[in-house]
N, C-alpha and C positions, 0 to 999 in steps of 0.2 A: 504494500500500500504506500509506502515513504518511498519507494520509487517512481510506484505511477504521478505521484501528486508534484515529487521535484521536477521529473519529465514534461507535467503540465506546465508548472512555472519555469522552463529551459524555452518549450514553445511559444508560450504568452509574452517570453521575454524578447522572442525573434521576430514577433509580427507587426512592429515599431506601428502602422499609423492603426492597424485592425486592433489591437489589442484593448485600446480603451471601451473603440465600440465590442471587441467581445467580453469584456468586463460588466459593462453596463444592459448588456445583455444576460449574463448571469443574473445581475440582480433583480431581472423581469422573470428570467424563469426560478428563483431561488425558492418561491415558493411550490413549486413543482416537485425540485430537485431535494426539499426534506432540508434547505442548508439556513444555519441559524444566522444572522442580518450580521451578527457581528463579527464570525468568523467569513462572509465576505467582505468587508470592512476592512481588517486585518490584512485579509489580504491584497486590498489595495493597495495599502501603506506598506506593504512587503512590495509588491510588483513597483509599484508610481513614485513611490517615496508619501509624504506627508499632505503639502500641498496638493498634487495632482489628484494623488487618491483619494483625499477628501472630495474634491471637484469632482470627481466621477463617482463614487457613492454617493453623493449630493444629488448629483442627476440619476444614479440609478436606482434609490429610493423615493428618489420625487415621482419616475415614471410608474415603478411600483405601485405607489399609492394611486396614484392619477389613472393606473389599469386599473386596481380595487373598486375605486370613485362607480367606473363604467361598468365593471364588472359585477358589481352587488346590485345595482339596478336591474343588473337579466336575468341575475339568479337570484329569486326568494328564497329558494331553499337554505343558502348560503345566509343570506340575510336573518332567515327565525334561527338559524343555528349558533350564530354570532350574537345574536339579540337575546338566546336563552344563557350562554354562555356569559355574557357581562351581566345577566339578573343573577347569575351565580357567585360571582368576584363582587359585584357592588349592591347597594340598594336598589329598588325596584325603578323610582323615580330620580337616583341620583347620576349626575352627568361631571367627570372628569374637566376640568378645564384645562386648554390648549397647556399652559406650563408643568402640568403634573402628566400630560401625555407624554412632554418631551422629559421628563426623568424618568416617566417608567420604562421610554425606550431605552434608557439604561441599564435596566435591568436583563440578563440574557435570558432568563425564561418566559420570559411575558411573551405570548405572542404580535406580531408585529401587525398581521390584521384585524386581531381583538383589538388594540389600540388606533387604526385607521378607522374603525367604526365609531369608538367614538368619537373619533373629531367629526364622522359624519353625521354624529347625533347633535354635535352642536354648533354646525353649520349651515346658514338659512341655505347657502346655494354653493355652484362649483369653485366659483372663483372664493368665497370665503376657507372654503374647504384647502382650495390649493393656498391659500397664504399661511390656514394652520399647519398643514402639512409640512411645508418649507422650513416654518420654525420650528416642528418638533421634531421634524428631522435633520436639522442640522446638530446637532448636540451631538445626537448618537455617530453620526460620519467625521465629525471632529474628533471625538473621543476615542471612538475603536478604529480608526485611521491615523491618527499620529501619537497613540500613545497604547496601539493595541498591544507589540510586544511586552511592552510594560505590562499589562493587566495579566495575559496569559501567564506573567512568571507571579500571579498570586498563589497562594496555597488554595484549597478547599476551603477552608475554616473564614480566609480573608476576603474570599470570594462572597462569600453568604454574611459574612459582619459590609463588606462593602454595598452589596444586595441589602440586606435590612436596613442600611441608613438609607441608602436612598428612597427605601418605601416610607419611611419614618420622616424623610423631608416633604417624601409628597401628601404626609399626613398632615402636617402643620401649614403648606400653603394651601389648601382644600376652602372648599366657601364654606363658611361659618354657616350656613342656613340651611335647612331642608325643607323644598317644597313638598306638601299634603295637600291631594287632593279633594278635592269637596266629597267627591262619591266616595274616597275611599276613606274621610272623615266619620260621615253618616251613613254609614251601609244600612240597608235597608233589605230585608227580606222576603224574598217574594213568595 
């Protein structure tokens, strides 16, 4: 397996102008291919260096999302699947806001289209949708692109104390409020 995957990056590293677009090409099919957002991140920053590869994880998680956007419109199924899955992680009526999206992209187990849904949940339309997207995806492409070797040399233990602050930050900028619905104030029995 450590020689197919060096052999891949010996290739990627020959194909000077195709390489970015087949890079950003992975990160359209990553969701196909079972690979987690930040081990292709990493490897941007291994192939491009810091700079570049941020710029193209930038763009290949923006197109990502911006397929999800189009892609959850044609599939419902995908849609009540995702919609039952975040009533299971959050409260019924509570909705994430765009800055706590972008640190739970931080976190590596979180899924990356469980969190494009909600910024689709709290987005009137496309273009709002694509400016949240931009900002909550640039953190994660900064962060697992010019500082991913760094992270991979964490232990287990520093990995999941790392993981629990950043859920713990995203618990204290959270909205202070909970909306309760009328119907679901006064239920009423039929």
């Amino acid at each position: 397996m450590g020689e197919t995957s060096s052999a891949i990056l010996q290739w990627l590293e020959h194909q000077e102008a195709w390489a970015p677009l087949l890079f950003i090409a992975i990160h359209l099919l990553r969701p196909f291919l079972f690979l987690p957002v930040m081990l292709v991140c990493i490897t941007g920053g291994v192939l491009f260096g810091p700079i570049a590869g941020t710029a193209y994880s930038i763009i290949g998680t923006m197109l990502s999302s911006l397929l999800f956007y189009r892609m959850i419109r044609v599939l419902p199924s995908g849609l009540k699947r995702l919609r039952s899955l975040k009533e299971k992680w959050l409260k019924r009526n509570s909705n994430l806001t765009v800055q706590q999206v972008a640190i739970l992209r931080l976190v590596p187990f979180i899924h990356f289209h469980l969190l494009s849904y909600c910024l689709l949940e709290i987005s009137s339309d496309f273009k709002e949708y694509t400016k949240s997207s931009l900002f909550a995806n640039f953190p994660l492409a900064v962060v697992y692109t010019s500082v991913g070797q760094w992270i991979t040399l964490f232990s287990i233990p520093a990995m999941v104390l790392f993981s629990g602050g950043l859920i713990g930050l995203c618990f204290f900028i959270r909205k202070k409020y909970e909306v309760v619905l009328w119907s679901d104030f006064f239920q009423t029995n039929p």
